[in-house]
C-alpha positions as CSV (number, residue, x, y, z in Angstrom):
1,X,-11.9,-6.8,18.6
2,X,-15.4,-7.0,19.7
3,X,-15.5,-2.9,20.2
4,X,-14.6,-2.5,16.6
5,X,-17.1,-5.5,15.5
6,X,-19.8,-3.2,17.1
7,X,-18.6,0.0,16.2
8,X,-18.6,-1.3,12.5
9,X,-22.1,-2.8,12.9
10,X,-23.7,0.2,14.6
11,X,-22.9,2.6,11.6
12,X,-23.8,0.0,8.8
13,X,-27.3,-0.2,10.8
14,X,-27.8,3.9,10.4
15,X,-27.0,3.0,7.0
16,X,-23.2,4.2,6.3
17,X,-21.0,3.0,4.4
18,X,-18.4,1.9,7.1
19,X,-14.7,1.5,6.2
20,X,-12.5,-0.2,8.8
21,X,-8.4,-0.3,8.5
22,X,-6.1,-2.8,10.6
23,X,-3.0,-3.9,10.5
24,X,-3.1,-6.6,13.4
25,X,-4.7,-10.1,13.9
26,X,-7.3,-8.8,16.3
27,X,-8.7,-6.5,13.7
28,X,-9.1,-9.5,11.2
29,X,-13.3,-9.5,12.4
30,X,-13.9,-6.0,12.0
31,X,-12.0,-5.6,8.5
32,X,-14.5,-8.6,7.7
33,X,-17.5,-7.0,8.9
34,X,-16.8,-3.6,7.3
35,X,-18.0,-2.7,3.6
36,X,-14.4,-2.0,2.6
37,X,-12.0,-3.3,4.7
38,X,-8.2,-1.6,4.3
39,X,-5.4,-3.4,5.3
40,X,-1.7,-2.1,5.7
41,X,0.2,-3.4,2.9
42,X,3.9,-3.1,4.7
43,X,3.1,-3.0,8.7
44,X,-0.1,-5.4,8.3
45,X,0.0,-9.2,8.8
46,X,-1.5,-11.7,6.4
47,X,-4.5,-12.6,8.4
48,X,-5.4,-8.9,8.1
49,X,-4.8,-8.7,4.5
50,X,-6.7,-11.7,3.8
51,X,-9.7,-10.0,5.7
52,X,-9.6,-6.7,4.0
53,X,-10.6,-5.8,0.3
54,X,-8.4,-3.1,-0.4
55,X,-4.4,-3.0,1.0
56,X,-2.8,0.1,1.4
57,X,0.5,-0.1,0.1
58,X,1.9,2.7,1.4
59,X,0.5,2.4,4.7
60,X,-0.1,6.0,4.4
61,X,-3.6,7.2,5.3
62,X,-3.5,10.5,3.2
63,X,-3.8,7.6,0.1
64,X,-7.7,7.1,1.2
65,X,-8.8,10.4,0.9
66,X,-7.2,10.3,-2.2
67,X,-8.7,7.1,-3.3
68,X,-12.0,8.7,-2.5
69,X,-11.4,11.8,-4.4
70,X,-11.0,10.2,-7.8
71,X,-14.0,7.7,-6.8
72,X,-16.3,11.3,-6.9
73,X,-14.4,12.0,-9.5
74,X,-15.4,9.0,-11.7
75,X,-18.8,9.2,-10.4
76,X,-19.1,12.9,-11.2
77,X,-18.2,11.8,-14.7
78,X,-20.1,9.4,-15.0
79,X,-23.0,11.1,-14.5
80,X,-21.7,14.1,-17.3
81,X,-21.5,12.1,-19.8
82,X,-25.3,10.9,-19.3
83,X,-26.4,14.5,-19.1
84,X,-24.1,15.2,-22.4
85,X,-25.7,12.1,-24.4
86,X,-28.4,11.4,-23.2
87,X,-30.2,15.0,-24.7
88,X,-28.4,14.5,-28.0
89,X,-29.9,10.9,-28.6
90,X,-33.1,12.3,-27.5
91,X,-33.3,15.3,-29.7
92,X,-32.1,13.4,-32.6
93,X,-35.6,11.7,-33.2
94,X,-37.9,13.7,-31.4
95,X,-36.5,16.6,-34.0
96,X,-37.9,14.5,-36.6
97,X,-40.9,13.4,-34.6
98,X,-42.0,17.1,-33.4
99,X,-41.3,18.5,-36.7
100,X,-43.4,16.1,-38.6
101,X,-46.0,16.9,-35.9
102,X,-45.6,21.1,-36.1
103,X,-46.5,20.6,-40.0
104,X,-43.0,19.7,-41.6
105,X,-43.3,18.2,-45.4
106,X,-40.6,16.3,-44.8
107,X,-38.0,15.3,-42.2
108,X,-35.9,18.0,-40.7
109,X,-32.7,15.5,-40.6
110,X,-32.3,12.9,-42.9
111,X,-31.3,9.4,-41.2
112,X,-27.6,9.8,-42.5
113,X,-27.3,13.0,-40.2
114,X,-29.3,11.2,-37.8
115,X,-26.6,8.4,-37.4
116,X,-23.7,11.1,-37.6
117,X,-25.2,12.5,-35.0
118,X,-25.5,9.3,-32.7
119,X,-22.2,8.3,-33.8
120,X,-19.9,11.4,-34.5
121,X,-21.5,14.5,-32.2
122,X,-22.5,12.5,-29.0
123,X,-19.1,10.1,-28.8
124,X,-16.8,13.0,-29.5
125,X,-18.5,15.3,-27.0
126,X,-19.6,13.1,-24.0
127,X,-15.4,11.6,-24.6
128,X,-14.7,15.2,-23.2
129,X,-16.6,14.8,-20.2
130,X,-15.0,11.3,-19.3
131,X,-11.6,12.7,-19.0
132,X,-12.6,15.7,-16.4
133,X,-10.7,16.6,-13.8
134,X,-12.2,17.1,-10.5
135,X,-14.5,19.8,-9.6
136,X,-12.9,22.6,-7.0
137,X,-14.9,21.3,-3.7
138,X,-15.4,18.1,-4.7
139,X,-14.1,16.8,-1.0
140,X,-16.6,19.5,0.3
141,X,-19.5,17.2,-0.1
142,X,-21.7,15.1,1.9
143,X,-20.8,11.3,0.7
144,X,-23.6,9.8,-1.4
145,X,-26.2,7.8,0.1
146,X,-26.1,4.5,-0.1
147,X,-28.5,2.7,-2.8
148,X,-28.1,6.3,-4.9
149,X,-29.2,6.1,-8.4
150,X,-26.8,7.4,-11.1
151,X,-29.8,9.2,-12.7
152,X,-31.5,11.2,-10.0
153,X,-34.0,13.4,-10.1
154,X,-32.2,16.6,-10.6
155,X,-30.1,15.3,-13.4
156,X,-33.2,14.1,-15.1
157,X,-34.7,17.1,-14.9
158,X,-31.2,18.6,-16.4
159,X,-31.7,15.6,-19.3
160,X,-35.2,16.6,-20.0
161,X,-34.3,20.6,-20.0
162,X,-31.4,19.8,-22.1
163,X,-33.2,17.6,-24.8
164,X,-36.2,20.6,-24.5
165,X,-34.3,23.1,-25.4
166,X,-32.6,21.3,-28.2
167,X,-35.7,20.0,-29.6
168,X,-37.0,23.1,-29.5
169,X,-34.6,25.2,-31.2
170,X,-33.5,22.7,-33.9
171,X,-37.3,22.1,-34.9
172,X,-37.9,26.3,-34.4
173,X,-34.5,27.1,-36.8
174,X,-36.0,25.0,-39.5
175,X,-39.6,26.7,-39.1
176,X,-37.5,30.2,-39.2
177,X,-35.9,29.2,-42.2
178,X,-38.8,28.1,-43.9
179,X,-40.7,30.9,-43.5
180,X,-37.6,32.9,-45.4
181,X,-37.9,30.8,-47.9
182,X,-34.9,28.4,-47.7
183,X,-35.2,25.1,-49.7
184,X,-35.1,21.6,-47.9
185,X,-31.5,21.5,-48.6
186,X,-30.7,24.5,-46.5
187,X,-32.9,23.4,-43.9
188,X,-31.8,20.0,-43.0
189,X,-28.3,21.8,-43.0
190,X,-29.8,24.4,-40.8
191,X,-31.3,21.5,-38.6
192,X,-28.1,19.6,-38.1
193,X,-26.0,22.5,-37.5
194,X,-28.3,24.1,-35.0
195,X,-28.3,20.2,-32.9
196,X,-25.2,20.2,-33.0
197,X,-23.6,23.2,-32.1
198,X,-26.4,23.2,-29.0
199,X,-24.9,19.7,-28.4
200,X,-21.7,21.5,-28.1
201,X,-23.4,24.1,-25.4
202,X,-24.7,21.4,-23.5
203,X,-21.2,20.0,-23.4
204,X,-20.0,22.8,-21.6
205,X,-22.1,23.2,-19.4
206,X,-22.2,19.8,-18.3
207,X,-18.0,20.3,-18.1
208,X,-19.2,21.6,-14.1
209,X,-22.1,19.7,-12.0
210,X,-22.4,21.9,-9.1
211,X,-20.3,25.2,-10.6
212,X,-21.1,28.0,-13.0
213,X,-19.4,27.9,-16.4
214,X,-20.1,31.6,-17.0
215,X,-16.3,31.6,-15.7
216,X,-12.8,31.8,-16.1
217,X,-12.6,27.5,-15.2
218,X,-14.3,27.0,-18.3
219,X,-11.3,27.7,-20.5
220,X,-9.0,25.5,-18.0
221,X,-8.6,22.3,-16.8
222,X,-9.7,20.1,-19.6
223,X,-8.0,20.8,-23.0
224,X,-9.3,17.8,-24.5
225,X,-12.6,19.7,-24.6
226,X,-11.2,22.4,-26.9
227,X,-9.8,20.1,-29.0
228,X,-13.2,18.2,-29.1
229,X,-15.2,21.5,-29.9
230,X,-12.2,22.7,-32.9
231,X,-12.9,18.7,-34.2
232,X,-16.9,18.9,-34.1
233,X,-16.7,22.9,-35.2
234,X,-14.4,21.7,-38.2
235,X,-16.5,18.6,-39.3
236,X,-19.6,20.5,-39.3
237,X,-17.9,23.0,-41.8
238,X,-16.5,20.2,-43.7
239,X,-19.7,18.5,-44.4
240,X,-22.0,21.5,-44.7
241,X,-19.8,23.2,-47.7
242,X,-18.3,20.2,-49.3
243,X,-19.2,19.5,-52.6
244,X,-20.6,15.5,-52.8
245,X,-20.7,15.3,-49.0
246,X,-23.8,17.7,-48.4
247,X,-25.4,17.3,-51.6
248,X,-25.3,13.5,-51.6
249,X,-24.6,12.0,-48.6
250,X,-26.1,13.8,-46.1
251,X,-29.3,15.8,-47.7
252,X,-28.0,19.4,-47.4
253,X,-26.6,22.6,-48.8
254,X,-24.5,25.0,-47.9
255,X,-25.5,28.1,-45.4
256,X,-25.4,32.0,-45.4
257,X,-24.7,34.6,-42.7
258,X,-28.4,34.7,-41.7
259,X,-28.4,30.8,-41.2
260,X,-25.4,30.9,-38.9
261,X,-26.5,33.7,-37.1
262,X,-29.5,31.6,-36.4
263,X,-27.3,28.3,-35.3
264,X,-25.6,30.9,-33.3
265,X,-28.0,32.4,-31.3
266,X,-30.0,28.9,-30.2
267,X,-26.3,28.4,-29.3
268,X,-26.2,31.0,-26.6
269,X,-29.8,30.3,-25.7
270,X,-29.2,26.7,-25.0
271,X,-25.9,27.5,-22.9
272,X,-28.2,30.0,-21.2
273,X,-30.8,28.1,-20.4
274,X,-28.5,25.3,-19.0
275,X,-26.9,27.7,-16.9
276,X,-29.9,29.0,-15.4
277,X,-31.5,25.9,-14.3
278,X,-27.7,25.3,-12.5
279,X,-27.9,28.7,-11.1
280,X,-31.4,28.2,-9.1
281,X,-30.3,24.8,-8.1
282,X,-27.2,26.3,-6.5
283,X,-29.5,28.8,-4.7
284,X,-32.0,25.9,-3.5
285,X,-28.9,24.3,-2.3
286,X,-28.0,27.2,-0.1
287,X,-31.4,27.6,1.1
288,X,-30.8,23.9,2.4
289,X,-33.1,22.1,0.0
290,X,-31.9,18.4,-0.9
291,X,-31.0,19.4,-4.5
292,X,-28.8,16.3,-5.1
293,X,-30.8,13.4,-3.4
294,X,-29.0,12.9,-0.4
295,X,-31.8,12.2,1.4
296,X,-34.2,10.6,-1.1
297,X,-34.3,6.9,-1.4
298,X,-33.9,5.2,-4.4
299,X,-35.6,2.1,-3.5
300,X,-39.0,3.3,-2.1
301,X,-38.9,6.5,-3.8
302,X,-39.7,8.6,-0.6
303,X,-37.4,10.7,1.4
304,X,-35.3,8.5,4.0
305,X,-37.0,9.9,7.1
306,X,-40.6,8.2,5.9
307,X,-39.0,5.3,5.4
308,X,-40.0,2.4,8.0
């Protein structure tokens, strides 16, 4: 029992998380000194189990890796649907804020399309990224340091590209608009189409932390996230062309081809732009740069081998 005792405190001092599993008396200490002790549920005695904070059922050790599986999964989630609504919320006011500052008259989105986007766009989308399956190579990764931050400094830099590029375009489609000659009915629409729809870009994207959705796996997997798209696609068409629900509630009128075009093409850009920033990330990673904080602390803000 001692051995164990040591072998357990050993790793926890090289700061691991160190899992211990027992099924006897004399492994009681060590499944107590471990961060997640695992008990048998059918073999183990009750002194073990009482020790432990997790009982394997099935006594089976392939459940573990499973068990840690979905836990990156979850996490891996977790972190999507941050990087989905996090940009949306953002853009939402600084669209206003930037486009009052560029010159606007008046407001590029009126507060009723503000609050359908807070409360319509970013639930339904970031919904779709709280039901993803696991990422092919998911097991292939390094386990997360311990103290990690949820929002590290590559996903905030994804947050603050994302909410860029969508403050960007929706406040640039408006300008574009304007300068044909569109009233402020048919540029508010043209505002809240454009954020949304690039909402929708940054949802895919953000479907795959590590892999490339310029492929196949981005029509798979999830069909929730179809379904999610088809409902925001449909309510954006609802609103935008029916009478008493653009006019009056939310500020707008309906669009043309040219407007749609527009909405479309800071669609692609924004799905591009997402993509790229993935893409040279991936390439930093093979190069062997720390390009998911594995070795960065979260407490001292300084990479772990500084620390002291």
């Amino acid at each position: 029992p001692q051995n164990k005792i040591q072998i357990v405190k050993a790793l926890q001092c090289r700061g691991e998380v160190c899992s211990m599993t027992g099924d006897g008396v004399n492994d009681a200490p060590a499944l107590k000194a471990a961060d997640m002790g695992v008990a048998m549920g059918k073999e183990g005695t009750d002194v073990a189990r009482e020790a432990s904070e997790m009982i394997l059922a099935d006594d089976n050790f392939a459940t573990i890796v499973g068990a840690v599986r979905e836990g990156r999964v979850v996490w891996d989630n977790l972190r999507k649907v941050l990087l989905i609504n996090t940009p949306i919320n953002n853009a939402q006011g600084m669209s206003v804020l930037f486009g009052i500052l560029c010159g606007l008259e008046d407001t590029p989105l009126t507060p009723i399309q503000v609050l359908y986007c807070n409360l319509i766009c970013a639930v339904t989308l970031g919904f779709v990224a709280a039901v993803e399956p696991a990422e092919d190579g998911i097991m292939k990764k390094a386990p997360r340091r311990v103290g990690k931050r949820i929002i590290g400094r590559f996903l905030l830099l994804r947050i603050v590209i994302a909410t860029v590029v969508l403050v960007a375009s929706t406040v640039g489609s408006v300008f574009w608009v304007q300068a044909k000659g569109y009233n402020l009915e048919e540029m508010r629409a043209q505002a809240l189409n454009t954020l949304s729809f690039g909402a929708i870009s940054v949802t895919l994207s953000a479907r795959f932390a590590y892999n490339s959705s310029f492929h196949p796996r981005l029509f798979r997997g999830n069909v929730l996230c179809w379904w999610s798209v088809g409902i925001m696609a449909g309510l954006q068409i609802f609103i935008t062309y029916t009478p008493g629900v653009n006019e009056t509630i939310f500020g707008m009128s309906g669009m043309d081809g040219l407007q749609w075009s527009i909405v479309c093409l800071f669609m692609v850009v924004t799905f591009v732009v997402m993509e790229f920033e993935k893409m040279i990330r991936r390439y930093l990673s093979s190069l062997g740069e720390d390009t998911d904080d594995m070795e960065y602390n979260a407490t001292l803000d300084m990479p772990l081998e500084r620390r002291k």
